[in-house]
C-alpha positions in Angstrom: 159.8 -22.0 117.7 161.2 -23.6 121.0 162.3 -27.4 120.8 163.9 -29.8 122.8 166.9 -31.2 121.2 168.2 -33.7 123.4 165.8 -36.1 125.0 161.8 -37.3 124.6 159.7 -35.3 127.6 157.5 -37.9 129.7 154.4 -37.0 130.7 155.6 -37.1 134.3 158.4 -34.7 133.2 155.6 -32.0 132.2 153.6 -32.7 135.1 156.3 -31.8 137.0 157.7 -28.6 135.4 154.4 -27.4 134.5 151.7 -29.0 136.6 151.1 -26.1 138.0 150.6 -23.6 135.0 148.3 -26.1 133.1 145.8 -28.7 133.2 145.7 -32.2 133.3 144.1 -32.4 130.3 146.1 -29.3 128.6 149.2 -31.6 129.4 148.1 -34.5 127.9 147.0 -33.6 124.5 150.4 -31.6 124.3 152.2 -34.9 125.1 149.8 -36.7 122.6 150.6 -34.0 120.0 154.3 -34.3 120.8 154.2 -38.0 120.4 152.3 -38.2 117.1 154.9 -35.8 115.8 157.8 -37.8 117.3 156.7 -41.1 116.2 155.5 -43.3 119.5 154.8 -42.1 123.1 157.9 -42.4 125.4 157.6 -43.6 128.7 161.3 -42.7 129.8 163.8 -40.0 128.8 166.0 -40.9 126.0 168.1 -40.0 123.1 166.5 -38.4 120.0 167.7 -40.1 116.7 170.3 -38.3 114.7 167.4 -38.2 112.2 165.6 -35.9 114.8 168.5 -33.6 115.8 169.3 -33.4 111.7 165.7 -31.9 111.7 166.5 -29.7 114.7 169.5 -28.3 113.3 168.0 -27.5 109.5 164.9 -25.6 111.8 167.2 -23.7 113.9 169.5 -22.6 111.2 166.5 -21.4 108.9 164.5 -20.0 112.3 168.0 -18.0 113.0 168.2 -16.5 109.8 164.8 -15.8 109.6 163.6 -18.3 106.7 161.6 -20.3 108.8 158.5 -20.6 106.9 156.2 -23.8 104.8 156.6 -21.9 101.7 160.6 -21.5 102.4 160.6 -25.0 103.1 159.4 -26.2 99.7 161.9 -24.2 97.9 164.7 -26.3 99.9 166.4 -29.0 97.1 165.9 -31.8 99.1 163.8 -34.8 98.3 160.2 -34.6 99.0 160.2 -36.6 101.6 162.8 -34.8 103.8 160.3 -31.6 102.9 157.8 -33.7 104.3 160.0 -34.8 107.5 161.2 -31.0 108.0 157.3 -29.9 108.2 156.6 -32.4 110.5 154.5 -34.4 108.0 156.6 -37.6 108.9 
């Protein structure tokens, strides 16, 4: 599971790096799915919240160790919502 820790990716930004692999439309509903995960479309690079890279780190860690999974997820004693935030739900 590749992500980008340190910046928002424009639409230009994958235009540019992978224009020529994919479609228009292929790019777009990736940034749209990107955004609706993220919270709000981006129009320029910028720093992810410390929220975001907390969520990057806890994914990485369990994707390293191989415990990357939903169902490993819900056994984390966490509050619900930061299941929900770690999932992606939020």
């Amino acid at each position: 599971m590749e992500r980008i820790p340190d910046a928002f990716i424009t639409l230009r930004e994958l235009t540019e790096a992978y224009g020529s692999m994919m479609s228009t439309q292929e790019l777009r509903s990736l940034t749209e799915f990107y955004s609706d995960a993220m919270g709000g479309e981006t129009i320029i690079s910028q720093p992810r919240t410390l929220k975001h890279l907390s969520r990057v780190s806890v994914l990485c860690v369990m994707e390293g160790n191989g415990t990357l999974c939903p169902e490993n997820l819900n056994k984390l004693f966490v509050p619900r919502e930061v299941r929900s935030y770690l999932k992606l739900l939020e």
